[in-house]
KOLBAKOL-876823 format. One record per residue: residue number from 0; z, y, x of N, C-alpha, C in turn. Coordinates in nm, 3 decimals, always signed. Layout:
REM KOLBAKOL-876823
> NUM,Z,Y,X,Z,Y,X,Z,Y,X
...
REM end
This chain:
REM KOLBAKOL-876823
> 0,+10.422,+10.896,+10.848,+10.370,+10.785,+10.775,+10.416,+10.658,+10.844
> 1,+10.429,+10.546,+10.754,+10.482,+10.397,+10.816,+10.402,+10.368,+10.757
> 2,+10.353,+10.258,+10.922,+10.235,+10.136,+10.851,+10.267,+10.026,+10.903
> 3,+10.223,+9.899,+10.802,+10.304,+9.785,+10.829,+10.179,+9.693,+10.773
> 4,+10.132,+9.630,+10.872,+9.990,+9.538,+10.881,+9.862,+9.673,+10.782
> 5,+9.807,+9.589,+10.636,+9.766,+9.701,+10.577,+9.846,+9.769,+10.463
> 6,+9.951,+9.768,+10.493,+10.035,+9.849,+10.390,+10.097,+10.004,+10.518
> 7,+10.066,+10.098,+10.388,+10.094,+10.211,+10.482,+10.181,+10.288,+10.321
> 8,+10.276,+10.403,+10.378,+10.332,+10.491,+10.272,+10.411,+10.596,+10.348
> 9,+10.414,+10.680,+10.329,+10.499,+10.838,+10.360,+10.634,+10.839,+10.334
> 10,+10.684,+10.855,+10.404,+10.881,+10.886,+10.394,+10.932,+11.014,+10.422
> 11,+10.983,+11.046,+10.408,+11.099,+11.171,+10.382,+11.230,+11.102,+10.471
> 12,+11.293,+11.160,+10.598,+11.410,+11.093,+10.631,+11.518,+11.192,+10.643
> 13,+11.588,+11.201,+10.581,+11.711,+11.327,+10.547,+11.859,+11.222,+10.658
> 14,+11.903,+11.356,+10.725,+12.050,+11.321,+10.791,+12.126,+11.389,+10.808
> 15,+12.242,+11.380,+10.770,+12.359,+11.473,+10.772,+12.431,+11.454,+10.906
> 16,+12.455,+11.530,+10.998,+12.537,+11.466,+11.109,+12.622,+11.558,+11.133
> 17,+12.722,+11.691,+11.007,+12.843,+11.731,+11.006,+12.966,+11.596,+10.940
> 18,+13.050,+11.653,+10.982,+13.156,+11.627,+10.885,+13.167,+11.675,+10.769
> 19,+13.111,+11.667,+10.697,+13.120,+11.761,+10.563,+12.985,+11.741,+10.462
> 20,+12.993,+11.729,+10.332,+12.877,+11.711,+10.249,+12.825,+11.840,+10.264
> 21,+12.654,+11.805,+10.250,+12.526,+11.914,+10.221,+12.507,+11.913,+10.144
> 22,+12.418,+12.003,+10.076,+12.305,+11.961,+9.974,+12.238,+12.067,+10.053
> 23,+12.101,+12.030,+10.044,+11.964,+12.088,+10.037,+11.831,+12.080,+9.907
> 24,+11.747,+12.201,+9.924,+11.666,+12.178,+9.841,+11.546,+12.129,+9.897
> 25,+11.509,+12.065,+9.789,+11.358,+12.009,+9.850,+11.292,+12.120,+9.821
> 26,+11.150,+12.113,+9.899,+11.003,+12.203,+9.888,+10.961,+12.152,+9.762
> 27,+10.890,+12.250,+9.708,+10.784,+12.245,+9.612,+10.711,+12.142,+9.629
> 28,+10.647,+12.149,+9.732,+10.531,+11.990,+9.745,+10.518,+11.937,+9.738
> 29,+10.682,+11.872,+9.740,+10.730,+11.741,+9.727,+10.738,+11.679,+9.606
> 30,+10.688,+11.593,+9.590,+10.713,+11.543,+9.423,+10.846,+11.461,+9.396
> 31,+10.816,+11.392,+9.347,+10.974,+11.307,+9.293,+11.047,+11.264,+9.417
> 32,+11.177,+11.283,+9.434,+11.247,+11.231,+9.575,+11.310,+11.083,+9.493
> 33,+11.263,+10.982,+9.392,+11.409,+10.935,+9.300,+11.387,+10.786,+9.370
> 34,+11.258,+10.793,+9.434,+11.270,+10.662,+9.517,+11.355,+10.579,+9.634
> 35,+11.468,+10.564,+9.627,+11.515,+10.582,+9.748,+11.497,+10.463,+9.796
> 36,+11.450,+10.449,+9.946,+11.404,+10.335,+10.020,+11.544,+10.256,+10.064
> 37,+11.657,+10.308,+10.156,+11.752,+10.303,+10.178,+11.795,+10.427,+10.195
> 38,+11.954,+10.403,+10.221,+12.039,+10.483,+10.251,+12.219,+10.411,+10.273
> 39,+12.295,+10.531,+10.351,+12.417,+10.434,+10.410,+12.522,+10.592,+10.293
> 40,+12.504,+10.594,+10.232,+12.600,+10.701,+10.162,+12.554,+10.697,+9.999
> 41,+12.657,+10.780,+9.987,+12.634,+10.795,+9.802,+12.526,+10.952,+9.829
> 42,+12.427,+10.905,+9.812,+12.352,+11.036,+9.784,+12.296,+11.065,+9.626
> 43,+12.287,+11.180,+9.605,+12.282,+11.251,+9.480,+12.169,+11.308,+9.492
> 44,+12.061,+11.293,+9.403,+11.951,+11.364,+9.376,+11.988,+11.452,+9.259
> 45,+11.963,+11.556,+9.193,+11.954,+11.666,+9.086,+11.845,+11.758,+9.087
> 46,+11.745,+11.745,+9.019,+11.667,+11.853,+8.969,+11.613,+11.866,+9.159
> 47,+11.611,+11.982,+9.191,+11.539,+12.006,+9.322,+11.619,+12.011,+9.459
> 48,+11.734,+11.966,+9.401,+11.830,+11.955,+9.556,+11.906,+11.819,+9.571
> 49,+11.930,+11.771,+9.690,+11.962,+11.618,+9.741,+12.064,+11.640,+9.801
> 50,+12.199,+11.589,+9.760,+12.298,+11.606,+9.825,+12.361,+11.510,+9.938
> 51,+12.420,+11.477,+10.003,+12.464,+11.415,+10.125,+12.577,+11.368,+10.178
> 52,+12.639,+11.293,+10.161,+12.780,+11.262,+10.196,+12.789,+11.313,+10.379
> 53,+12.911,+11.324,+10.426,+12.942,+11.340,+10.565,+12.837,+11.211,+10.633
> 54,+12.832,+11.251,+10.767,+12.756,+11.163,+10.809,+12.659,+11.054,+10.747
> 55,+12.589,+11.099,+10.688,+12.489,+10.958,+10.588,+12.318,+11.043,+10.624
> 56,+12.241,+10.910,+10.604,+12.127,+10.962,+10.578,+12.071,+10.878,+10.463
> 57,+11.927,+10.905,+10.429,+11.857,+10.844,+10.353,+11.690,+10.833,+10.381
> 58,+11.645,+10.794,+10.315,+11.479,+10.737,+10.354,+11.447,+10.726,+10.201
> 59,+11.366,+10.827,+10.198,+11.294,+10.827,+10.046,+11.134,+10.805,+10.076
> 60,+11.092,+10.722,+9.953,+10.957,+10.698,+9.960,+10.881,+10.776,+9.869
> 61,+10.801,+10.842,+9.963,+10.675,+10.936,+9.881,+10.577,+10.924,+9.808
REM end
């Protein structure tokens, strides 16, 4: 969780640190990933898996 004075919210922080694109699936639990807070890559959300450029991450808000 990040809290910032009284603002607080949950993040998700995904990182790729091959040379080479991922994808992973998200958990069930997780609800919508489509928020994206930042990120330094072209990332791809689809249905239940988040894909990843080489070296990139992202910060999704929950």
């Amino acid at each position: 969780m990040h809290e910032v004075g009284n603002w607080s919210n949950t993040v998700l922080v995904l990182h790729n640190l091959s040379g080479w694109d991922i994808t992973v699936d998200r958990s069930s639990h997780l609800n919508d990933l489509s928020h994206i807070l930042a990120s330094n890559g072209k990332v791809r959300v689809s249905g239940s898996s988040v894909t990843l450029p080489a070296y990139s991450s992202v910060v999704f808000d929950l």
